[in-house]
N, C-alpha and C positions, 0 to 999 in steps of 0.2 A: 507224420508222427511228431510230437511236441519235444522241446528239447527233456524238458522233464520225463517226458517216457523214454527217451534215448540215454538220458543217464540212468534211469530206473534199470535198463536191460545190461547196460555196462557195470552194474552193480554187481548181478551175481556172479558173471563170471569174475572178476578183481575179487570177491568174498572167494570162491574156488579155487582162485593163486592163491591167496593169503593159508586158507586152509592147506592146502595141500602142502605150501612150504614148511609151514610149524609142525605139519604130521611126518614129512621129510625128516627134518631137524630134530625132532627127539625121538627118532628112532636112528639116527647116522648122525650125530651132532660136528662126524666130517662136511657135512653138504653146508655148511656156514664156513669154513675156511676160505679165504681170500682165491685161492687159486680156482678153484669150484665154482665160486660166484661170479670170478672174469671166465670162467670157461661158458657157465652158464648163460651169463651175457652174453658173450659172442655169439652163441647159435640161437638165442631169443632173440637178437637183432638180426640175424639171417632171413629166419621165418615172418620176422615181423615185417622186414620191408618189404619182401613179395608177398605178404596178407594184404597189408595195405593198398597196391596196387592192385592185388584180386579182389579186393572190398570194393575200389570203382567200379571193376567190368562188371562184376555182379549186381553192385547198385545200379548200373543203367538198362537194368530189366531185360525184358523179350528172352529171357533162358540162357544170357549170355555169361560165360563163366571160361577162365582162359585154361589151357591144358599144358600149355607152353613153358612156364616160368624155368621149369627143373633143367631143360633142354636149351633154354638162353641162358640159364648160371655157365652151362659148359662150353655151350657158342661162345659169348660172351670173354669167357674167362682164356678161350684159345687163342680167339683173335687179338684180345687187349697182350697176353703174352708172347706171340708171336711176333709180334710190330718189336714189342722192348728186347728180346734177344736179336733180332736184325736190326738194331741200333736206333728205332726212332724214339725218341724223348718218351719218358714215362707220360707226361703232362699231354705230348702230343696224343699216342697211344689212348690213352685212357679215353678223350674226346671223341676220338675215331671212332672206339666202339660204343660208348653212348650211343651217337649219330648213329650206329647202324642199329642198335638198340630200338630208338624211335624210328627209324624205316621200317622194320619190322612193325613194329605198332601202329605205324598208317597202314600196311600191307592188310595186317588184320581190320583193320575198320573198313578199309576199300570191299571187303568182301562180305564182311556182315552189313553194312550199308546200300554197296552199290549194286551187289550179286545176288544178295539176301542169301549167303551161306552162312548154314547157323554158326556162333559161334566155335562153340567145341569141335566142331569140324576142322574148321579151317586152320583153329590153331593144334588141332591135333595133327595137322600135316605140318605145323611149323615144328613142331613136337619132334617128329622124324626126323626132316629135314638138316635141322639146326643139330642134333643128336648123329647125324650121318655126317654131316661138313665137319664136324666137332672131330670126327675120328680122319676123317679124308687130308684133314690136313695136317694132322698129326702121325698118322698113320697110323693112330692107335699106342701112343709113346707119350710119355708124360711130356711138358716142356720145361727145362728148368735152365738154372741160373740165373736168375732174375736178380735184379739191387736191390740192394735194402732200402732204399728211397721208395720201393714199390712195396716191397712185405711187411715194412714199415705200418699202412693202410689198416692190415689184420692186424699184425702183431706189437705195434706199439701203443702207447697208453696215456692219456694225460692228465697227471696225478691221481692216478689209479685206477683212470677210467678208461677202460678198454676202446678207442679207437670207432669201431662199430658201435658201439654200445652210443657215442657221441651222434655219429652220422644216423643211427635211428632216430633217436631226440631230435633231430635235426628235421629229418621227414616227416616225421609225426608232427612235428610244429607248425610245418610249411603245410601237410594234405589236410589237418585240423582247419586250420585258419581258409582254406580252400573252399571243405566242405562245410563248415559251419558259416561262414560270415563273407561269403562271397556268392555272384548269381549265378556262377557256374553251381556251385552246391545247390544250388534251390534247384536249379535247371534237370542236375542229376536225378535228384528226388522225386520230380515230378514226372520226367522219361521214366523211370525204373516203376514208379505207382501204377500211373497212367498213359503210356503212351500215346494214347489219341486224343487225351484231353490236354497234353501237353503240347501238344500239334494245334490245338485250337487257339491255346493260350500264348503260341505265338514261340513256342521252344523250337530250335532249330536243335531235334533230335539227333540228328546226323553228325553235326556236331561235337553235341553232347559226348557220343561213343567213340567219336574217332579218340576225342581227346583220355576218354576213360582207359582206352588198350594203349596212346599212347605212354597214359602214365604205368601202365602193369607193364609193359614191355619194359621201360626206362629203368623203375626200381629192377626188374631181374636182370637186366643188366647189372647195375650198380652193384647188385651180391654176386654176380657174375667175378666182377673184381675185385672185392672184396675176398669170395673165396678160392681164388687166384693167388692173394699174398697171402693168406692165412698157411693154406697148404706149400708156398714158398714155390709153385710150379702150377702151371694147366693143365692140368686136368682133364682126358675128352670124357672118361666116364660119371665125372661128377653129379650130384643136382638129382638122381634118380626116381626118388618120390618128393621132389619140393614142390614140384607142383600139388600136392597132396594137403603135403602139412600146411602150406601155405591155405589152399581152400578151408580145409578144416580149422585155421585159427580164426579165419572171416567170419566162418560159422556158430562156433564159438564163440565169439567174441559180440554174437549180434547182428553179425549181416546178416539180411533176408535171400533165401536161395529163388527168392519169388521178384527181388528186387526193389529198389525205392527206399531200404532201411539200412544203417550202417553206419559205423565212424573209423576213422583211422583210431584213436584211443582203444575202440573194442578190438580192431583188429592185433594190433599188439598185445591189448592184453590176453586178448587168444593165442598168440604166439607162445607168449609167457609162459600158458597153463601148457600147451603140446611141449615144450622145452623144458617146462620143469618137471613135467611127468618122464622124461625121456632120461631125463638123469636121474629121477629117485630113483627110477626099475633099475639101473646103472650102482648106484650109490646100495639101495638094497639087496644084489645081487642077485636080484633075477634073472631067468634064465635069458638072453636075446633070443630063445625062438618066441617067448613073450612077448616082447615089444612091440610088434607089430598088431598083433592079435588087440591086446590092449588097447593101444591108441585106436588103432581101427577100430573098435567097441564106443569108444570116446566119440568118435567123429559118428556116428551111426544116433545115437543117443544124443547130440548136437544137432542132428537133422529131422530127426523125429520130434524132439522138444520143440523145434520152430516150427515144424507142419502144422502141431495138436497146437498150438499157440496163433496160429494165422484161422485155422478152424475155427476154435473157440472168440474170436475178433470177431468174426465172420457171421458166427449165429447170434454173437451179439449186438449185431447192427439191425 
C-alpha cells in the first residue's frame, strides 16, 4: 500500500474524532473543560499505546493478533508495584518489569515461530496465566503505598500536559519513524502481505514477529505502569477488556485484520475515537449497561468496513 493510500485510510477515522468531538461539545459544552480533556487524554494514551503494539502483531500477518495486553497491564503493574513497596528503587523496579514485559514477548514468538502455535492461542494462555499470577501474588488485595516519584508517571503533568498524554507522543514518534522509514517497516509489510514472497525476497520472517510481539508485549507493559500510578496502587483486577479496546482502535484506525496494512498514527487515532466515544455516553448520561453494547457495535462495523473493502480491492485486481 502506497503512503498516500495509508493516509487516505487515516483520514476518515481523524474526520470521525473530529466529528464526534464537536457533536460531543454542543451537546455537553462540559466535555471541553480542562479536567475532561486531561482525563480524556489519559485513557486515549492507555488505549493508544497497546493499539499500537497490537497494530505490529497484527501487521506481521498469518492471523496473528495478541489476546494478552489487558492481563500484562495487571501482571505488569503487580510486579513493578511489588518490588517499590519492598524497597527496590522506583527506576530499578520499573526496568525489571519491562524486562520481563519483553520475556514474555519472546515467549510468544518462540511459539508462533518455533511451534507454529497460532497466535491467539498462546497468548490466550498468557491471558490467564499473567491474570492468575496477578491475583497469586497479591492474593487478590490491591498493593498500595507507593511514592509520589512513581504516581507521579500518571498523575502529574507538564504544563498541562498530562504525563501519558507525553509518553504516547513519544511512542508514536518512535513506532512511526520505525514503521514508515526504516527496513524493519518494509520487512513488516511484506511478512503481513505476503508471507512466502517475503521468504523469497530474503525477509527473515521469524524475525520479523519475534520483534513485532516483542514490541506489544513492551508497550502493555509500559500502561501496565502507567496505570499502576494513575490508580496510586496495583491492581490484580485491572486491564479486563484492553485487550479489546486496544484491538478495536487498530482496527479502526486502519490496521488490516488480514495483515501488511497499518500505522501507529491510525492506531491512536483509533484510540481517540474508542475514548472519546466512552466519555460522550459518560458526558451524555447514558445509561453504562450502553457502553459496552455501543462500542461493541463500533468494533463490529470497523471489521466489516475492512473485509467489504479487502473484497472490493480484491475484484478489482
Amino acid at each position: 500500500m502506497s503512503k498516500q493510500n495509508r493516509a487516505f485510510r487515516e483520514l476518515g477515522p481523524l474526520v470521525a474524532l473530529i466529528a464526534l468531538g464537536v457533536f460531543t461539545a454542543i451537546l455537553n459544552p462540559r466535555f471541553l473543560s480542562i479536567y475532561n480533556l486531561q482525563t480524556l487524554g489519559k485513557q486515549a494514551a492507555i488505549f493508544g499505546i497497546m493499539a499500537i503494539g497490537e497494530t505490529f502483531v497484527i501487521m506481521s500477518g498469518g492471523g496473528s493478533i495478541d489476546l494478552s495486553p489487558g492481563s500484562m497491564v495487571a501482571l505488569i503493574g503487580i510486579v513493578s508495584t511489588y518490588m517499590i513497596v519492598h524497597g527496590i528503587p522506583v527506576f530499578i523496579a520499573i526496568l525489571v518489569s519491562l524486562g520481563l514485559s519483553i520475556l514474555i514477548g519472546l515467549w510468544h514468538g518462540f511459539f508462533v515461530n518455533k511451534l507454529k502455535v497460532p497466535a491467539f492461542i498462546i497468548t490466550l494462555g498468557t491471558l490467564t496465566i499473567a491474570r492468575g499470577m496477578a491475583a497469586v501474588i497479591t492474593k487478590g488485595w490491591p498493593i498500595v503505598g507507593l511514592p509520589k516519584n512513581f504516581v507521579m508517571i500518571a498523575q502529574g503533568d507538564v504544563v498541562g500536559f498530562p504525563i501519558p498524554v507525553i509518553i504516547l507522543f513519544t511512542v508514536l514518534l518512535i513506532t512511526h519513524f520505525v514503521l514508515e522509514k526504516t527496513v524493519y517497516g518494509k520487512h513488516l509489510r511484506a511478512t503481513g502481505g505476503n508471507e512466502v514472497a517475503a521468504r523469497f525476497s530474503g525477509v527473515k520472517v521469524e524475525k520479523v514477529r519475534y520483534i513485532a510481539f516483542v514490541v506489544s508485549a513492551f508497550l502493555s507493559g509500559l500502561v501496565g505502569i502507567i496505570v499502576a500510578a494513575r490508580l496510586s496502587q496495583g491492581q490484580p483486577g485491572v486491564g479486563g477488556t484492553y485487550e479489546l479496546y486496544a484491538i478495536a482502535s487498530a482496527v479502526i484506525g486502519g490496521t488490516s485484520l488480514s495483515g501488511g496494512e497499518g500505522s501507529a498514527l491510525g492506531a491512536v487515532i483509533g484510540a481517540g475515537i474508542i475514548s472519546l466515544l466512552w466519555n460522550a455516553l459518560v458526558m451524555l448520561n447514558v445509561s453504562t449497561y450502553w457502553h459496552n453494547v455501543i462500542i461493541g457495535a463500533v468494533i463490529v462495523i470497523a471489521v466489516t468496513l475492512d473485509i467489504l473493502r479487502k473484497k472490493s480491492l480484491a475484484r478489482s485486481k
